[in-house]
Each structure stands twice: as C-alpha cells, then as structure tokens.
N, C-alpha and C positions, 0 to 999 in steps of 0.2 A: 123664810119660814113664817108663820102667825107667832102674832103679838107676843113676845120672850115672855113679858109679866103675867102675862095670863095660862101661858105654858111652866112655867115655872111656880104656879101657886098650887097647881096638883101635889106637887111636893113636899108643903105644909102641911105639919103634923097638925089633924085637929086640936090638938089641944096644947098650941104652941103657946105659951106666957105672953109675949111679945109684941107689941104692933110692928115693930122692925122682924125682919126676918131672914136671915142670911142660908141660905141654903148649904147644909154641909156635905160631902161625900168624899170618896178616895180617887183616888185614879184610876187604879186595878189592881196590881199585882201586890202579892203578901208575903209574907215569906211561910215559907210551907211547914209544915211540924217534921219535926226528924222522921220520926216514924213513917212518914211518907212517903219519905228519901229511900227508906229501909224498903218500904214495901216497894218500889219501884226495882230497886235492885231484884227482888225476888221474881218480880215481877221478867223481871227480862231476863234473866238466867232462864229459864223455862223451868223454875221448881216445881215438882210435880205438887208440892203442897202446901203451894199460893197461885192456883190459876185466875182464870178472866176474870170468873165471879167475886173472889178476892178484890181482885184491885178495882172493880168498879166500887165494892163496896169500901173498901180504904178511899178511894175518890170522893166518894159519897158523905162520909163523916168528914173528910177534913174541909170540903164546901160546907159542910151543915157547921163545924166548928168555925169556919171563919166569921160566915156572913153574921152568924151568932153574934161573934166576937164587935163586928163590929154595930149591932144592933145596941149592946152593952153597954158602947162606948158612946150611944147617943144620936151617930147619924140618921143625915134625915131619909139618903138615898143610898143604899150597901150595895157593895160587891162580892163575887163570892172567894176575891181574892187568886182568882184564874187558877184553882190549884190544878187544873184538870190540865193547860200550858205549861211549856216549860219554854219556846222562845216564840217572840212573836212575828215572825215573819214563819218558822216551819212547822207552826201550828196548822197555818191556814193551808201554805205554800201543800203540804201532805195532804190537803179534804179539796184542793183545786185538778180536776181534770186537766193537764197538760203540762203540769210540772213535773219534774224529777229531781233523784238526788244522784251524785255520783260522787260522795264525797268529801270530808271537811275543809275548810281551804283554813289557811293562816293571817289572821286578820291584826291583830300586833302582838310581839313581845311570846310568849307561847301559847294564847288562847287562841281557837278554832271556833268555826262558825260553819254549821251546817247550810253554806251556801246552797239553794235551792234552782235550775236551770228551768226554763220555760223553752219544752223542745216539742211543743203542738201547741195552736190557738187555746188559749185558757176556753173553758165550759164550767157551768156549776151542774152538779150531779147531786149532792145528797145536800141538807141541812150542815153549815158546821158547827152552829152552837145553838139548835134550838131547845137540846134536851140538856145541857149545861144551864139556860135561862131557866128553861120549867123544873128544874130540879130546885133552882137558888129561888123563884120567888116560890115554888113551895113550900120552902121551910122559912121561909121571910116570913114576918107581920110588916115590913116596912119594903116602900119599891126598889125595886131593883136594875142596878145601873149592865148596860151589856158594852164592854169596850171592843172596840173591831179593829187591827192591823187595818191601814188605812192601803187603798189603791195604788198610789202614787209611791208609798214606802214599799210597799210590794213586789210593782217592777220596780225599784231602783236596786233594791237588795237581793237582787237575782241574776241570774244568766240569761239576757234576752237573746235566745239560740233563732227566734219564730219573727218577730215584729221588727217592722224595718226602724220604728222609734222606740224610746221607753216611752213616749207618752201614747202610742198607740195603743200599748200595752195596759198603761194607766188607765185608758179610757175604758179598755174589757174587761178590763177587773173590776174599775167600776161598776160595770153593768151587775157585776156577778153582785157584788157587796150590796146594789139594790132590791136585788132577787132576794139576798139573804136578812136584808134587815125588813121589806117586808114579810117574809114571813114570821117575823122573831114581833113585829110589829101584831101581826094577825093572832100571837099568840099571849097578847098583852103587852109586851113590853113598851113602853110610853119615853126610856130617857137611852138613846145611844149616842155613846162616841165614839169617835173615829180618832185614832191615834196614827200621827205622820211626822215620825221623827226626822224622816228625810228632810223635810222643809227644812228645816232649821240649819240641813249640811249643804241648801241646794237652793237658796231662796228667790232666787232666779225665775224656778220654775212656778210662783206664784198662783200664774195663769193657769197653769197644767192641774195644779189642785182643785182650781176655782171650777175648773170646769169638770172634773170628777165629783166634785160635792153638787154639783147640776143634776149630775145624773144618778148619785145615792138618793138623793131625797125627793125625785122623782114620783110623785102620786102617794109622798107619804101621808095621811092624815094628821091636817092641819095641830091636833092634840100631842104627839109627838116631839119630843124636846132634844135637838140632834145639837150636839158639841163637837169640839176642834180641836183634842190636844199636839201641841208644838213643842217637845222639849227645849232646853234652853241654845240660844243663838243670835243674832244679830235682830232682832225684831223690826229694826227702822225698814228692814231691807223689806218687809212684806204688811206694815204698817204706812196708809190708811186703808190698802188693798184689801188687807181681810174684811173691812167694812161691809165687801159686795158677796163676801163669803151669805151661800144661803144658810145659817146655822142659827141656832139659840145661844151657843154658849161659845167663848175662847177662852183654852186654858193655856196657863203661860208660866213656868217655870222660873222663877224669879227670888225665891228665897236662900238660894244657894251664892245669888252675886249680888244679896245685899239693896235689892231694888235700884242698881243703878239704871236699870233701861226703863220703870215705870213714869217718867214726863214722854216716853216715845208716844203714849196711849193716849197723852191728854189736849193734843191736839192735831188733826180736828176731832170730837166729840166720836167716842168712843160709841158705837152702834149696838154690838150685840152684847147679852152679859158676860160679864168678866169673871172667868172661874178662876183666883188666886192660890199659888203655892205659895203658902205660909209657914211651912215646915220643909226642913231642907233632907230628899230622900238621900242622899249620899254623906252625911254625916251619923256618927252614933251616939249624938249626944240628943237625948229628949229638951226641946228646947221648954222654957217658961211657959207657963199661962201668960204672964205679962209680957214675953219677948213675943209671943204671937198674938197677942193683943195689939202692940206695935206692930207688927207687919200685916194684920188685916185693915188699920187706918192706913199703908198705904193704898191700897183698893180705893178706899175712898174718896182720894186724889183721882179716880177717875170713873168709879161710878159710884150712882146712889145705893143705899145699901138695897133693897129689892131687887137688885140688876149685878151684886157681888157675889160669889160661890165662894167656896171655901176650902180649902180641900190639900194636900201636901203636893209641890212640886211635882214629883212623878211618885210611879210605883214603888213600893218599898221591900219588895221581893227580896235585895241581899243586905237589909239590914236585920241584927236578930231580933228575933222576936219580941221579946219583953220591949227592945226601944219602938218599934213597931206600934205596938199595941200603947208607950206609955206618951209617943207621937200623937196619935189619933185619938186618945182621951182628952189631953191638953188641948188642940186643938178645937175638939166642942165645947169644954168647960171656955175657952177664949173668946168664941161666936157667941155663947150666951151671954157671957157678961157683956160684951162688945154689945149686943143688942139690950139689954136693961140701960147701958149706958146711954144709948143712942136715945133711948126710951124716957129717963130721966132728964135728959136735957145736957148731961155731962159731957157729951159728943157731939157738934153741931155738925152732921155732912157735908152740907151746903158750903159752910164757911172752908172746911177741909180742902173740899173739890175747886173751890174760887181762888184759894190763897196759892194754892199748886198752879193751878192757870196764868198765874201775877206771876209766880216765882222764873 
C-alpha cells in the first residue's frame, strides 16, 4: 500500500488541538437497541403490520443512532455499528452466488451456527454493502469505516462441497471481496478492513491470507487505507510475516490478556500501523481513562504515535450498551490526553519505544 502516514492523515480532524495524533475508531460491531431485536421478531413472523418498509426503516434509525452515538463520543473514523448483520460469516455467505444453507450445525455447549456450504464456484452478483456504506457516511459528518468478513475466514467457516482446497476457495473469494471493495472504493469510501478471525485459529496458513490481501487491494487507489483485523491468538506464530502483509493498518486484540504478547511486535521493527485494543470487548466493566491511558503507552513500545490507532480489542455487539458507549467515550477522552501529554513533554515516545527494545 502507499505511505501508511500520509494515508492516515485524511483522517485528521481539521481542527485537531494536537501535534501528536492518535487515530481513533471501533472495530465494528455494537450492540443493537432492543427495539431492533423487537422489530426483527416482527419482522420475521410475517406481521402483516411491520412489513419491508418497516424494517428498513428500523434499520435506518438505529444505523443513523449508532454512527451518531459514536460521532458523540469523539471518534475520528465511525462505524455504523453493522446493525444491518447479525453474524459475520452469513451475512456475506447469503449475498455470495454459490453458497447455501441447509441448516444450523452445533458448534459448543448449546449454541448453533448457521453453517454456510459452498455447493457451486463462488460468483459475485449484487453489491453486498454498498447502500449500508452510502447510507452511514450520509448521515456521518466524520468518515466512515467499512469492516468486510475476510476471504480466508469465509472459506474456512464453511462447507467446501465445490474446491478441491480451502485455499482455492480463499483465493475466489478474494477475487469477489476485490470486486466489492472497489466498488465501495468508487463510492467514496477511503478506510476498509478486512476482518479474519481464522488466522488466529490457523496461523499456519499465513501465506494463504498474504496472498488474498494481494488480490483485495488489487488496483486500489493508492489514497485508500486497508486494515487487518486478527482476533486474539498466538501472534509469534504470524509475526514478522505480516510485515509483507500489503495493508496500512494491523489490528491486534491484546487488551483482554494484559499485553503479554506486545514484545512479539518489537522486533524486528514493526512495518505497518498498529491499531491497538485498549479496551477489553468481552468484559463489563468500563475500564478508567487512566487504565487506558496505560494500555495505549503500551502501543508505544512499538510504534510512534502517528503510526498507533486506537480502538477497543474487537466488536462490542454482546456487551450492553451503556458499557458499550461508556467503553468508547473513555477511550477518546484517554487518546486525547495521551496526546496533550506527548505534546507537553510528559510522554517521551522514543524513550518508551527504546527502553522496551532493551528490556
């Protein structure tokens, strides 16, 4: 990809206080308003008085009440909070020609998973999120982020009935996810990630992702700022590898285990920006301003602040809401002062970054 710092300075709010600049955002997912929950039930009963129109327009306000929500709270880059998903693999798996469903399988304990079967060569046929994008940066004043179910997670979380590999598979999906993020591209959008939780259960396959992100960003226009989320897992195992990763951003799930794996990152010299989980999505506790003031200096330990993102571990979809919302407020109140700090002299990066090297 071109130069991370100069794709990432789109991002800057004009009229940021700051010399220092830490880019903030979410990951994606939010947790929905009840009311949502409600209208979907209606919704799918076939009540005669909540049809289609209905629930697009329920759709419509609780996108316009998230990305709101989280304009509120200060980020620099919003999401609209995917309320329009419900899981990320049969979101897409449903808008891809040659998928099927034939049923939930049992994945632990008593939850189900709408396993998806791949029983013809994958095709792309329609857009699957480009009127989701133009809806959320319409009601945006601030850009807006597009998260994508990545290739590799795609085929791995499915029935390959069709390809003699999954990475064969991986590879046409790719194609397809190129198709789709240029047009999402075409239609303004300037910051997508690719989410592949697989990696992190499969790290093996390294390679197989390297060469799917070859082919998403494929003729994208160099202004474009493509990210790598990796939920949490063994990182040594795919670390300095992601280095050759073609992307701007690597997100890394890290505030849930305490940053034990962040010295994975700090040698050799960390390549693309580091988007830090500084908040832990699977607890309910809204953590401090100063406990994430503490865990954005770990970032620091491996990159300069221009080149750290900021952002909570993963999506926060099954936490409730008020912690949700009082998650993602602390967090920017933290980034700012973190940068006044860096600002004043109170924070020296450099020394941060060098003393972790030693250590």
């Amino acid at each position: 990809m071109s130069d991370a710092v100069d794709v990432r300075e789109r991002f800057r709010p004009t009229d940021h206080p700051h010399e220092h600049f830490l880019l903030t955002t979410v990951v994606g997912s939010y947790p929905k308003p009840t009311w949502l929950n409600r209208a979907r039930d209606l919704h799918e009963a076939d009540d005669e008085s909540f049809d289609d129109d209905d629930w697009t327009e329920a759709l419509d306000d609780a996108c316009r009440i998230v990305t709101h929500e989280h304009e509120r709270a200060g980020l620099d880059v919003v999401v609209d909070g995917e309320m329009r998903r419900e899981e990320m693999v049969e979101f897409f798996a449903r808008r891809i020609d040659g998928y099927e469903f034939n049923g939930p399988v049992k994945v632990w304990g008593h939850n189900y998973f709408d396993k998806p079967s791949v029983a013809s060569p994958v095709a792309y046929d329609e857009p699957w999120l480009l009127d989701e994008y133009e809806f959320a940066a319409g009601v945006a004043d601030r850009p807006v982020k597009v998260p994508i179910t990545g290739p590799y997670t795609l085929a791995s979380w499915s029935f390959n009935e069709v390809y003699d590999t999954d990475a064969d598979l991986a590879y046409d999906l790719a194609d397809l996810v190129n198709r789709e993020v240029t047009k999402l591209v075409e239609a303004g959008a300037r910051y997508i990630q690719i989410d592949e939780p697989a990696l992190a259960t499969t790290p093996d396959d390294h390679a197989i992702v390297g060469e799917c992100l070859d082919r998403i960003v494929a003729d994208l226009p160099d202004d474009v700022r493509v990210g790598l989320h990796v939920c949490y897992g063994d990182y040594s195992r795919i670390y300095p590898e992601i280095n050759d990763y073609p992307i701007d951003e690597f997100d890394v799930e890290l505030a849930n285990g305490d940053y034990e794996q962040i010295d994975v990152f700090t040698e050799p010299d960390f390549e693309p920006d580091l988007a830090l989980g500084v908040v832990d999505a699977h607890t309910a506790d809204v953590e401090s301003v100063e406990q994430i003031k503490r865990n954005i200096r770990e970032g620091l330990k491996v990159v300069p602040p221009e080149k750290l993102t900021v952002s909570p571990d993963c999506g926060l979809k099954l936490l409730p809401r008020e912690i949700a919302s009082g998650k993602t407020e602390n967090m920017v109140r933290a980034a700012r002062e973190i940068e006044a700090d860096l600002d004043s002299g109170e924070i020296d990066a450099a020394a941060i970054s060098e003393r972790a090297r030693r250590e």
